[in-house]
PyMOL Python script that loads the backbone (N, CA, C, O; Angstrom):
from pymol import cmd

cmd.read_pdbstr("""\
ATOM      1  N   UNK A   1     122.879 152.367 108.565  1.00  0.00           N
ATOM      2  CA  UNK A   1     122.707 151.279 109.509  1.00  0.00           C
ATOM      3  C   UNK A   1     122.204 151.848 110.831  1.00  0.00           C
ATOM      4  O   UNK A   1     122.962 152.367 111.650  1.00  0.00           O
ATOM      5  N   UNK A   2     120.884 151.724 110.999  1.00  0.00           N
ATOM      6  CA  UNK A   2     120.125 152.109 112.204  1.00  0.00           C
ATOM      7  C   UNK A   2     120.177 150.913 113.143  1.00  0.00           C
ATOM      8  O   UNK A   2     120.798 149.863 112.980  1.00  0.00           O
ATOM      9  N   UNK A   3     119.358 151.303 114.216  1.00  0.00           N
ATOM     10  CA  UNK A   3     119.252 150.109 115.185  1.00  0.00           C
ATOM     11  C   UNK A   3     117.653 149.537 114.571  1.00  0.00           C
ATOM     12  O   UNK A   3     116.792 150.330 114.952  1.00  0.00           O
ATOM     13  N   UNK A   4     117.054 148.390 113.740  1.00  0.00           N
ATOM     14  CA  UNK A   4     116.401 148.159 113.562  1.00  0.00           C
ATOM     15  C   UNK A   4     115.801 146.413 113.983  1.00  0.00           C
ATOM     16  O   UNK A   4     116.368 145.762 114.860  1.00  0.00           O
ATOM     17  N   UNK A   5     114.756 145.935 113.298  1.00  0.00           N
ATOM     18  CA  UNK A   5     114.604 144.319 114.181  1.00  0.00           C
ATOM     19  C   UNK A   5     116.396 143.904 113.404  1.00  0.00           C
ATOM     20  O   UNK A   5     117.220 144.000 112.494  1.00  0.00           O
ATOM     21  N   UNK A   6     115.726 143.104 115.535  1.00  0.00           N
ATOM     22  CA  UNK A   6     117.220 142.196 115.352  1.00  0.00           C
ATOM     23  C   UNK A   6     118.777 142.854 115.772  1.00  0.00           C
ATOM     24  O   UNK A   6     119.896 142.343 115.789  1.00  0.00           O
ATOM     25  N   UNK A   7     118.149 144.593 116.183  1.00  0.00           N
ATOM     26  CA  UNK A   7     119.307 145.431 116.458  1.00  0.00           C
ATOM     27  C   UNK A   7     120.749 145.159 116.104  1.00  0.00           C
ATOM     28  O   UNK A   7     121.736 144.806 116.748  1.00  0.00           O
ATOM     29  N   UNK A   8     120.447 145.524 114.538  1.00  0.00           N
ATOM     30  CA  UNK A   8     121.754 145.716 113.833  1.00  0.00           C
ATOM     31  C   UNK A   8     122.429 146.754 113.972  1.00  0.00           C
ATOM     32  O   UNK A   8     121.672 147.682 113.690  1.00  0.00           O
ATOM     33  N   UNK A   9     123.630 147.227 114.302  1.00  0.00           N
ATOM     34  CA  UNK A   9     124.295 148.084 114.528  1.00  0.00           C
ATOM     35  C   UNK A   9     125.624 147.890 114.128  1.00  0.00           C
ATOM     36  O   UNK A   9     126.220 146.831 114.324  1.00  0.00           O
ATOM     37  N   UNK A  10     126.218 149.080 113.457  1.00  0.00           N
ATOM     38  CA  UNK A  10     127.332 149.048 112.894  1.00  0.00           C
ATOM     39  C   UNK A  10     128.447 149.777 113.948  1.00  0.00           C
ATOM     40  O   UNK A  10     128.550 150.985 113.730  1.00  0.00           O
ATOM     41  N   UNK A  11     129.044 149.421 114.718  1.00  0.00           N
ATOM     42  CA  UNK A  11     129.690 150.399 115.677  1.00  0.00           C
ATOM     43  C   UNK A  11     131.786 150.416 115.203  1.00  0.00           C
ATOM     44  O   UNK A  11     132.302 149.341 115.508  1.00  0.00           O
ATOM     45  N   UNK A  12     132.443 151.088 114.794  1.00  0.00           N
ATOM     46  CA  UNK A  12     133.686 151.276 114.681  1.00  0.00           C
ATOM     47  C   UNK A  12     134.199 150.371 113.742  1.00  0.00           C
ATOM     48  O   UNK A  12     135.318 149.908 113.963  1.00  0.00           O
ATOM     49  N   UNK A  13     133.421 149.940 112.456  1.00  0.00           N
ATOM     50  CA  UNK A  13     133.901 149.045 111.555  1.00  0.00           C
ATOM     51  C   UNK A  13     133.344 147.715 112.234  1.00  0.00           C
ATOM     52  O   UNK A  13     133.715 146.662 111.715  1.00  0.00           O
ATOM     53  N   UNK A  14     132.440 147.639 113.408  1.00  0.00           N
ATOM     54  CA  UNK A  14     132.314 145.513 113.977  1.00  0.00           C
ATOM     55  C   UNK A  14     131.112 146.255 113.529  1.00  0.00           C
ATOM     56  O   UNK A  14     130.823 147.452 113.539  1.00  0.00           O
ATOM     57  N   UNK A  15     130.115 144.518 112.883  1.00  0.00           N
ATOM     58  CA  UNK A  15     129.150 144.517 112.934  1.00  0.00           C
ATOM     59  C   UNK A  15     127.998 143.532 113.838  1.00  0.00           C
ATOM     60  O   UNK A  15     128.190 142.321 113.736  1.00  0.00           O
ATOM     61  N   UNK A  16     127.249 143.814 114.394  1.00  0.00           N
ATOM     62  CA  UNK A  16     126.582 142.735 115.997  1.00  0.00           C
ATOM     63  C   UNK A  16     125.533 142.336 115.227  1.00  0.00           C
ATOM     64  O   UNK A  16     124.931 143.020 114.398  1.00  0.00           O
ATOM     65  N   UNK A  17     125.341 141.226 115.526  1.00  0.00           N
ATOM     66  CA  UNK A  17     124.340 140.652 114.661  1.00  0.00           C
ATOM     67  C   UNK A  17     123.509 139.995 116.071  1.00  0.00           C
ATOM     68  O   UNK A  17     123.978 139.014 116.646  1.00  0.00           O
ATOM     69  N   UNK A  18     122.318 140.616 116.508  1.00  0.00           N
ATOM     70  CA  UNK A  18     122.064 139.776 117.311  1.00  0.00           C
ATOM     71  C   UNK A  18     120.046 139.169 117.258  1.00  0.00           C
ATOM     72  O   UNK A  18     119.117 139.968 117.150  1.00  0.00           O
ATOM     73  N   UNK A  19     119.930 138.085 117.336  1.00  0.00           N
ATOM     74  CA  UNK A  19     118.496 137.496 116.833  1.00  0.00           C
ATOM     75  C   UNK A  19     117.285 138.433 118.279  1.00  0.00           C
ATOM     76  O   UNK A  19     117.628 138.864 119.380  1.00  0.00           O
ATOM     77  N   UNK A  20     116.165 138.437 117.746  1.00  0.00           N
ATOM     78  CA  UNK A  20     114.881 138.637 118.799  1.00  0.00           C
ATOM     79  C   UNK A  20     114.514 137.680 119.356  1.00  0.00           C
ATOM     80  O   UNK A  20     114.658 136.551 118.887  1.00  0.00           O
ATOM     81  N   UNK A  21     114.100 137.867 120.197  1.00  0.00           N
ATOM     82  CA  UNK A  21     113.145 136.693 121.853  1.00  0.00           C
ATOM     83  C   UNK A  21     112.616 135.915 120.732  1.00  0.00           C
ATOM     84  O   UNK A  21     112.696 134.691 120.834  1.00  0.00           O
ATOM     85  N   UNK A  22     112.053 136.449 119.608  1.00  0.00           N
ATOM     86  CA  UNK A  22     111.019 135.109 118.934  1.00  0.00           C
ATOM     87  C   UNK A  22     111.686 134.479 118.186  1.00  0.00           C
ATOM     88  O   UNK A  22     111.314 133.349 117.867  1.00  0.00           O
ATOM     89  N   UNK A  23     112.679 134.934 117.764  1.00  0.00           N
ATOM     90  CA  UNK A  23     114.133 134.162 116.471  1.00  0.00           C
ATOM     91  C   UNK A  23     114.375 133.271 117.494  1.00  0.00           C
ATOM     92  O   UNK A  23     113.953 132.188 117.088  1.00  0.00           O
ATOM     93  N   UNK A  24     114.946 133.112 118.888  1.00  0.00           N
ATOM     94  CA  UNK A  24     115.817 132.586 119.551  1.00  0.00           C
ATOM     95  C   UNK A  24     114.669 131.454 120.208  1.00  0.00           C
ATOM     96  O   UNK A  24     115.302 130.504 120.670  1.00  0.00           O
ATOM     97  N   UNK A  25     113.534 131.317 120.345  1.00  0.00           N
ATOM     98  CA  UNK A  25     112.396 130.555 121.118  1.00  0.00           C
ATOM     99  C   UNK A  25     111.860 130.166 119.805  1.00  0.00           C
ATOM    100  O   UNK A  25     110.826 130.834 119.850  1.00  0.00           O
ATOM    101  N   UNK A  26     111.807 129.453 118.448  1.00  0.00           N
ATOM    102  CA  UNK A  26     111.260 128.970 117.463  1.00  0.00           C
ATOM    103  C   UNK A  26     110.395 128.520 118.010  1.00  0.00           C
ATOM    104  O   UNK A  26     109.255 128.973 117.905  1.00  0.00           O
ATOM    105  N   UNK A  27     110.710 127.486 118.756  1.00  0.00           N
ATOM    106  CA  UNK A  27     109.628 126.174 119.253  1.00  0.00           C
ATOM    107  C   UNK A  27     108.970 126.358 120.877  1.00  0.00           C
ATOM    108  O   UNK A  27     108.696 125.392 121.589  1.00  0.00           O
ATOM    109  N   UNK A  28     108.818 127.551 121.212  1.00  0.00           N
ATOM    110  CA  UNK A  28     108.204 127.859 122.667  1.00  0.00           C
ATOM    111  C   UNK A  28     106.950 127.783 122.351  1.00  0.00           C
ATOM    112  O   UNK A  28     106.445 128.382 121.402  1.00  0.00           O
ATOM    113  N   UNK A  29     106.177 126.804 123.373  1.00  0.00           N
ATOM    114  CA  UNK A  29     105.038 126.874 123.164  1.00  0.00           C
ATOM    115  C   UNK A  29     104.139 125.211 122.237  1.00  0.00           C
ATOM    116  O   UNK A  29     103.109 124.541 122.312  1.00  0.00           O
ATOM    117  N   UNK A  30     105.031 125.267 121.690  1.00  0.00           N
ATOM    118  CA  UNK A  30     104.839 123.613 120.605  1.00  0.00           C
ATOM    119  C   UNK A  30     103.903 122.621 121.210  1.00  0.00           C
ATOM    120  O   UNK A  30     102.812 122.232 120.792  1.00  0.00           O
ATOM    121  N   UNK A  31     104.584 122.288 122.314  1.00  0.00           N
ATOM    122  CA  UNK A  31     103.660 120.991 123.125  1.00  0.00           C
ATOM    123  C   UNK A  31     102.973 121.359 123.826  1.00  0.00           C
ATOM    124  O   UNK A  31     102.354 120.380 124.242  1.00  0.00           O
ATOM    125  N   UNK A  32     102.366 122.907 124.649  1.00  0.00           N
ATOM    126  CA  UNK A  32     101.529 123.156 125.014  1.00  0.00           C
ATOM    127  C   UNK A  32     100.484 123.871 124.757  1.00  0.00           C
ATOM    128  O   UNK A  32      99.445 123.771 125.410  1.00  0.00           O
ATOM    129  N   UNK A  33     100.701 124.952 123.433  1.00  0.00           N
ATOM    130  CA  UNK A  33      99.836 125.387 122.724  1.00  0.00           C
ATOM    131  C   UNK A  33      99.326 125.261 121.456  1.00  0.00           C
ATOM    132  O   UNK A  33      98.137 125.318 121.142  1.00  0.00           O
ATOM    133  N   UNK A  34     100.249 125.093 120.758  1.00  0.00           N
ATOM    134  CA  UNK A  34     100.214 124.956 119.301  1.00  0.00           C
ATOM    135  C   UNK A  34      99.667 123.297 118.991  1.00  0.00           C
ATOM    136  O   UNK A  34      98.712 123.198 118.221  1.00  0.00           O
ATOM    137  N   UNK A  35     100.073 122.410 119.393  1.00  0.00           N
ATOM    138  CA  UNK A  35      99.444 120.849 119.623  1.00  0.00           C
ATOM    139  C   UNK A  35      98.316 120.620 119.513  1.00  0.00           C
ATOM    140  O   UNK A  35      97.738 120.181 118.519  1.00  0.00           O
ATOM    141  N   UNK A  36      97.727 120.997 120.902  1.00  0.00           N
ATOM    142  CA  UNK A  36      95.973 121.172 121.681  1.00  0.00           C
ATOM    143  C   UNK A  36      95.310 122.151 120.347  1.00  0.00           C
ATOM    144  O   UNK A  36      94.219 121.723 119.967  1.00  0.00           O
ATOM    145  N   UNK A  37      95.621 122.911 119.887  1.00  0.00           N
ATOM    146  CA  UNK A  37      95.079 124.128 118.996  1.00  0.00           C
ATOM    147  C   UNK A  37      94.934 122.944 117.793  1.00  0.00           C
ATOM    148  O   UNK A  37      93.792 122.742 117.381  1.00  0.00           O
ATOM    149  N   UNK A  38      95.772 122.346 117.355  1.00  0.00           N
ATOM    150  CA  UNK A  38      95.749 121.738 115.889  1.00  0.00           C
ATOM    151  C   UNK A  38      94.858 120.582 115.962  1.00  0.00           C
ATOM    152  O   UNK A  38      94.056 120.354 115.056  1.00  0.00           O
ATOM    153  N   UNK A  39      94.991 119.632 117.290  1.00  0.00           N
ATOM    154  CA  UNK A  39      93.495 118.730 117.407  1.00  0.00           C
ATOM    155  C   UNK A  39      92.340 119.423 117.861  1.00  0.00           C
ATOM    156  O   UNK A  39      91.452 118.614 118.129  1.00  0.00           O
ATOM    157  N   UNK A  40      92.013 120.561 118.045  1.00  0.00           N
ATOM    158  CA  UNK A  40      91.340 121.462 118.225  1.00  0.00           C
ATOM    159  C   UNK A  40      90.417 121.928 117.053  1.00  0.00           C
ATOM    160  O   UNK A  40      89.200 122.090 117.140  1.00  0.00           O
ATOM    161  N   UNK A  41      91.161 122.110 115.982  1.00  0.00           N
ATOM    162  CA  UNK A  41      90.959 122.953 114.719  1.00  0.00           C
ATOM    163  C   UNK A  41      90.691 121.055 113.641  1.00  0.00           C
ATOM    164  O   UNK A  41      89.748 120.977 112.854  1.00  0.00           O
ATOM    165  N   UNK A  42      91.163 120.452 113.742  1.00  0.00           N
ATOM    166  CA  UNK A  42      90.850 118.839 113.497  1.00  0.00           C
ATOM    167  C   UNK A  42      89.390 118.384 113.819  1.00  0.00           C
ATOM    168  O   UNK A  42      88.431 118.220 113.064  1.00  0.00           O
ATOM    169  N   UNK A  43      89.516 118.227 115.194  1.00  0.00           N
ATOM    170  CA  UNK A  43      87.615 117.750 115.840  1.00  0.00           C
ATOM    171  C   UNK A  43      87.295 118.413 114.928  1.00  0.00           C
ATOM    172  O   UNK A  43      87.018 117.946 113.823  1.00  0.00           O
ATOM    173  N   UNK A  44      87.268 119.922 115.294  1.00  0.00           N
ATOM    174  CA  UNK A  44      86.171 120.990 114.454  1.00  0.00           C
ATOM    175  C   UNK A  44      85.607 120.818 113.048  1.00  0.00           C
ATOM    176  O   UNK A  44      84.439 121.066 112.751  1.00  0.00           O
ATOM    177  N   UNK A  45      86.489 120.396 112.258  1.00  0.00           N
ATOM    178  CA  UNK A  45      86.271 120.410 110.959  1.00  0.00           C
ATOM    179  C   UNK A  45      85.858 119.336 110.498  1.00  0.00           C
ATOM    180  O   UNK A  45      85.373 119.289 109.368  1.00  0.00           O
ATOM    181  N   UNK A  46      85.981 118.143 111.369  1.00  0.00           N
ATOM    182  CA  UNK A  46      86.304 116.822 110.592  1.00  0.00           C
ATOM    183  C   UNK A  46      85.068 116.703 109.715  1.00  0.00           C
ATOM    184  O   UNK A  46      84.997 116.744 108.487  1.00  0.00           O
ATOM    185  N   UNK A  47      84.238 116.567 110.503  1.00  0.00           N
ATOM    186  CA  UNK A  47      82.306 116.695 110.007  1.00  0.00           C
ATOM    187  C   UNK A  47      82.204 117.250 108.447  1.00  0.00           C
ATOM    188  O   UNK A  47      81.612 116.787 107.473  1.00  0.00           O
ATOM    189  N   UNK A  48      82.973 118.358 108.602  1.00  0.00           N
ATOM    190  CA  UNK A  48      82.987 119.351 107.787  1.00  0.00           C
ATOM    191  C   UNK A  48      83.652 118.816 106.454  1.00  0.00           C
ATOM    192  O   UNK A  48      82.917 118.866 105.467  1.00  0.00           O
ATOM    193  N   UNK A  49      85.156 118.223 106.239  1.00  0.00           N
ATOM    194  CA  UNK A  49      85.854 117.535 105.426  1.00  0.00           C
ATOM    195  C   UNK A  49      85.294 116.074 104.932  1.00  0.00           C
ATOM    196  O   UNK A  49      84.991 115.852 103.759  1.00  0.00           O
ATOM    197  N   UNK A  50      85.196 115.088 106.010  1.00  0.00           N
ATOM    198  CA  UNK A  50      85.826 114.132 105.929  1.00  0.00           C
ATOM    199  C   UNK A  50      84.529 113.068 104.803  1.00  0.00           C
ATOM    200  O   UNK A  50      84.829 112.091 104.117  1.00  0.00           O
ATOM    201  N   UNK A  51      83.075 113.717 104.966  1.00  0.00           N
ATOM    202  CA  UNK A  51      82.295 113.314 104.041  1.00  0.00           C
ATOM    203  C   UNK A  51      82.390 113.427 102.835  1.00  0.00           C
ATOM    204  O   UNK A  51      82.420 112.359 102.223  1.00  0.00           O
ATOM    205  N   UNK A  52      82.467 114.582 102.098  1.00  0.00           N
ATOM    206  CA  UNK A  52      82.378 114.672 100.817  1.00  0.00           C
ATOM    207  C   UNK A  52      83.747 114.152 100.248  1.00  0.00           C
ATOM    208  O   UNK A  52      84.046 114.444  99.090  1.00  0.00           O
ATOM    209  N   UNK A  53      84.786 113.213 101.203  1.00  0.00           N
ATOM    210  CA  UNK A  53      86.156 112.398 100.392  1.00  0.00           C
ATOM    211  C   UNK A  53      85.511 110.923 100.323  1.00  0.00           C
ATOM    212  O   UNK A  53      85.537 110.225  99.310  1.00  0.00           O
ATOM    213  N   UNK A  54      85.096 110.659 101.197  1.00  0.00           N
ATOM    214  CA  UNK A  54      84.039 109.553 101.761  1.00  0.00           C
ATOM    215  C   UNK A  54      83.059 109.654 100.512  1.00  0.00           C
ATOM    216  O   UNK A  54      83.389 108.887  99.607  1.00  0.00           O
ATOM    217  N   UNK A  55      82.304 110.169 100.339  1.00  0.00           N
ATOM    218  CA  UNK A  55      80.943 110.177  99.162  1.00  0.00           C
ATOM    219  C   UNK A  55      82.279 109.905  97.703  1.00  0.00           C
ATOM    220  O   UNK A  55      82.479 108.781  97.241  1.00  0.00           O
ATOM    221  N   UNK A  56      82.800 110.778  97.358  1.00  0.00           N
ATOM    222  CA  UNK A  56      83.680 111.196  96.528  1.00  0.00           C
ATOM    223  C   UNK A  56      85.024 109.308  96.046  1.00  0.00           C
ATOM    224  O   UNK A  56      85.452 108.753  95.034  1.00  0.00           O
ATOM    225  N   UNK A  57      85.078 109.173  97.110  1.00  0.00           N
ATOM    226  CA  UNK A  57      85.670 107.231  97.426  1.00  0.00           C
ATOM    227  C   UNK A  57      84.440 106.646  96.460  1.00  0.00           C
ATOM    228  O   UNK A  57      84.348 106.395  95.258  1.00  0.00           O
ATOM    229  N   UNK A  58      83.449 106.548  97.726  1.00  0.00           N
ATOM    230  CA  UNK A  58      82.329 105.424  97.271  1.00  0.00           C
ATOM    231  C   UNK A  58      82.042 105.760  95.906  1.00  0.00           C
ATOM    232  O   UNK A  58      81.560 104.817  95.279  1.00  0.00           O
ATOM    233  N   UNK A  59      82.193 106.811  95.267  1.00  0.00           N
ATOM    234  CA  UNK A  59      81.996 106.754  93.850  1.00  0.00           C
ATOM    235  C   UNK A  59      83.011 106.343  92.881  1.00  0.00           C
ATOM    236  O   UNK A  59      82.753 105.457  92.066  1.00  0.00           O
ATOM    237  N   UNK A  60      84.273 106.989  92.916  1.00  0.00           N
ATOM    238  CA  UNK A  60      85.214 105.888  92.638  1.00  0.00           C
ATOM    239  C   UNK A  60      85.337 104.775  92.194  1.00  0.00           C
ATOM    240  O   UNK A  60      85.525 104.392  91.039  1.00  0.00           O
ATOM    241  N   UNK A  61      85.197 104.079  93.407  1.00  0.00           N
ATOM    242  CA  UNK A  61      85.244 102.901  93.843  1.00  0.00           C
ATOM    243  C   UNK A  61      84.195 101.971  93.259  1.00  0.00           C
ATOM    244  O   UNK A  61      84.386 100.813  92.886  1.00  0.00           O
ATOM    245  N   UNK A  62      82.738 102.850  93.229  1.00  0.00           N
ATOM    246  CA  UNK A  62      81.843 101.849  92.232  1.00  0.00           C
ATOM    247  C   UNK A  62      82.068 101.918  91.047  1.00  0.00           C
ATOM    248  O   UNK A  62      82.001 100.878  90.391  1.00  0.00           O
ATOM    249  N   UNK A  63      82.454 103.349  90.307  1.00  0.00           N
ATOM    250  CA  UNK A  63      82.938 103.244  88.860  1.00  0.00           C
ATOM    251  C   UNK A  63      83.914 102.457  88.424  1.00  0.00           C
ATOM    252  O   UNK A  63      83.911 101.982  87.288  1.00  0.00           O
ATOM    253  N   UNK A  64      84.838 102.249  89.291  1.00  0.00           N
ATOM    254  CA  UNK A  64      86.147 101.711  88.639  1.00  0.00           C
ATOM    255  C   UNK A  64      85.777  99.626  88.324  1.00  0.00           C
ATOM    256  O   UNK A  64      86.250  98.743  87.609  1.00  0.00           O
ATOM    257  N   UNK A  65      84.684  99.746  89.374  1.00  0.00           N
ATOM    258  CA  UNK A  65      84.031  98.239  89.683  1.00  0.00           C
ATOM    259  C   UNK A  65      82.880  98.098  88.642  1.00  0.00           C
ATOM    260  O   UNK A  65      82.443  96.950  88.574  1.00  0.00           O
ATOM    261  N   UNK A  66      82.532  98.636  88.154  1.00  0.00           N
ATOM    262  CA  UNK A  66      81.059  99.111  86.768  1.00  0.00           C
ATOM    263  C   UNK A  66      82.087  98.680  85.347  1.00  0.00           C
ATOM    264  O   UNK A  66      81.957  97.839  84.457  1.00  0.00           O
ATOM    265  N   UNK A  67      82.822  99.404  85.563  1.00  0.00           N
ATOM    266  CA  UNK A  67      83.868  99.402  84.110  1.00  0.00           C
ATOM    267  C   UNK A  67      84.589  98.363  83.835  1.00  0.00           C
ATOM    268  O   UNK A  67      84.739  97.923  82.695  1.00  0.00           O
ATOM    269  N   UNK A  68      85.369  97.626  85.428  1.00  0.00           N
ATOM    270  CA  UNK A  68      85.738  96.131  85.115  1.00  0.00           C
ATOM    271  C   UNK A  68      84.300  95.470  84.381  1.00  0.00           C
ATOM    272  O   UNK A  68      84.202  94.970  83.260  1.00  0.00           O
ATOM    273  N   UNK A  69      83.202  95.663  85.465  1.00  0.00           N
ATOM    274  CA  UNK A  69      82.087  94.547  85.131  1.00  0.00           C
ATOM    275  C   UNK A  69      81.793  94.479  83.669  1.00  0.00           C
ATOM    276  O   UNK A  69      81.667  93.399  83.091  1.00  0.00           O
ATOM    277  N   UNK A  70      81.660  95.888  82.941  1.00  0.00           N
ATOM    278  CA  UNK A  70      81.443  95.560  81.593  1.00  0.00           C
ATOM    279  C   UNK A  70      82.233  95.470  80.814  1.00  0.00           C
ATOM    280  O   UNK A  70      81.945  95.295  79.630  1.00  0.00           O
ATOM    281  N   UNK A  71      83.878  95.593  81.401  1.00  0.00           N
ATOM    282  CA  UNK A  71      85.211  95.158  80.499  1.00  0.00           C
ATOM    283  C   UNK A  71      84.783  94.193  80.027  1.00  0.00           C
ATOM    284  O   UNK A  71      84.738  94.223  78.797  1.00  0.00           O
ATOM    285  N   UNK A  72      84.126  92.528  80.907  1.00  0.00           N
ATOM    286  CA  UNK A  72      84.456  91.781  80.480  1.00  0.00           C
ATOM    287  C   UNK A  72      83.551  90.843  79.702  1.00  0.00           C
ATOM    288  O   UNK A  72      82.333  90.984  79.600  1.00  0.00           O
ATOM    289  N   UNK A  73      84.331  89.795  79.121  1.00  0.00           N
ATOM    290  CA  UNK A  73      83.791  89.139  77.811  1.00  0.00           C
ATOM    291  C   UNK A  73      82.544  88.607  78.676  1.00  0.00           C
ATOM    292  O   UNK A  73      82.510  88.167  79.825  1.00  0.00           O
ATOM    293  N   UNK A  74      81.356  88.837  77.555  1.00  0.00           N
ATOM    294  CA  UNK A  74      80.149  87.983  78.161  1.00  0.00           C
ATOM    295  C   UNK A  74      80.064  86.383  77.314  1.00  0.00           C
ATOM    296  O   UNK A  74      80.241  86.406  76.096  1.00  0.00           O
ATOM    297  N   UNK A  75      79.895  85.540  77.740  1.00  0.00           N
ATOM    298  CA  UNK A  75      79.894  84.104  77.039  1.00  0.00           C
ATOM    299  C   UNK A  75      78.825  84.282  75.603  1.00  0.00           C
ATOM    300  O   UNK A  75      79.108  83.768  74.521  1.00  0.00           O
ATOM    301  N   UNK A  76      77.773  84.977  75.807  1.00  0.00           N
ATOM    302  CA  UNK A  76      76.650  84.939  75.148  1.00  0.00           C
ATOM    303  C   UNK A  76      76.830  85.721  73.975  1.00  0.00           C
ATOM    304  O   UNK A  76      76.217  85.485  72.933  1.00  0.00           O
ATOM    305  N   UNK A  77      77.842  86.862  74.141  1.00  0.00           N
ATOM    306  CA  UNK A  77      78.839  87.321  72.907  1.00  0.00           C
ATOM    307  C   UNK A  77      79.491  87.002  72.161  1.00  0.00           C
ATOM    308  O   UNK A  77      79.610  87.767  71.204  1.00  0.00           O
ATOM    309  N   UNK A  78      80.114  85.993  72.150  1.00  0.00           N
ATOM    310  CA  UNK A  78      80.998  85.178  71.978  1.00  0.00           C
ATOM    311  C   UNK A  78      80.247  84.259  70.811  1.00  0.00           C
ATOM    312  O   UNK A  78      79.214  83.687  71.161  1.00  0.00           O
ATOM    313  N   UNK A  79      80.623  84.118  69.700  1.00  0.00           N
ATOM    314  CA  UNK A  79      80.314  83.502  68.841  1.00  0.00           C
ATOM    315  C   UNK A  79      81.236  82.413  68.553  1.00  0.00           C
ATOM    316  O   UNK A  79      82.431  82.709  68.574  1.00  0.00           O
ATOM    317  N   UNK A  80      80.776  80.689  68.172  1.00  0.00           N
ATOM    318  CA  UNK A  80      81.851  79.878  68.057  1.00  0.00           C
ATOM    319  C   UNK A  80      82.108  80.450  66.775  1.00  0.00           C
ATOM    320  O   UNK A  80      81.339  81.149  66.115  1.00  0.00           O
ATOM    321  N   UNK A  81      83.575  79.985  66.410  1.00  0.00           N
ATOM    322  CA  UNK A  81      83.674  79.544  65.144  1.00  0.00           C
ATOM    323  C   UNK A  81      84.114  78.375  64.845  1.00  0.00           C
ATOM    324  O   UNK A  81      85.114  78.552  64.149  1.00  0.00           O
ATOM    325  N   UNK A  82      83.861  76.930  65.031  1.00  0.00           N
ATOM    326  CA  UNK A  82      83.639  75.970  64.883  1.00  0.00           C
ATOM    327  C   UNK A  82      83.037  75.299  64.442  1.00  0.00           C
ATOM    328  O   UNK A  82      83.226  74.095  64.609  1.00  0.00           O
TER     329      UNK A  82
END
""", "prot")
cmd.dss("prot")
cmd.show_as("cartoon", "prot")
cmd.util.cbc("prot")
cmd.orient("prot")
């Protein structure tokens, strides 16, 4: 038992358990750096993302509308039997 992170030390049978500046500050910094950085890194990309989900929808969206259209019964198919 050395003094290593977190300076653990074993002294006369007690053991000290004590955390680092960055263990003890989790959230320093949150609302003024880390925030601004993440709509930051957002703008940047959006261009980048947000089309090819967009193209990727509109296709979807027309297939799933193609497949109803020819689900259904056409009248002219339809043979009486009467």
């Amino acid at each position: 038992m050395g003094l290593r992170f977190g300076e653990l030390a074993k002294i006369r049978g007690i053991i000290y358990y004590r955390l680092s500046p960055f263990e003890q500050r989790a959230f320093a910094g949150l609302f003024t750096h880390s925030l601004p950085n993440l709509f930051r890194r957002i703008r940047s990309q959006i261009f980048v993302i947000v089309p090819p989900f967009v193209v990727g929808y509109m296709v979807y969206d027309w297939g799933e509308k193609e497949h109803e259209r020819l689900m259904r019964k056409q009248p002219a198919d339809v043979t009486s039997s009467h």
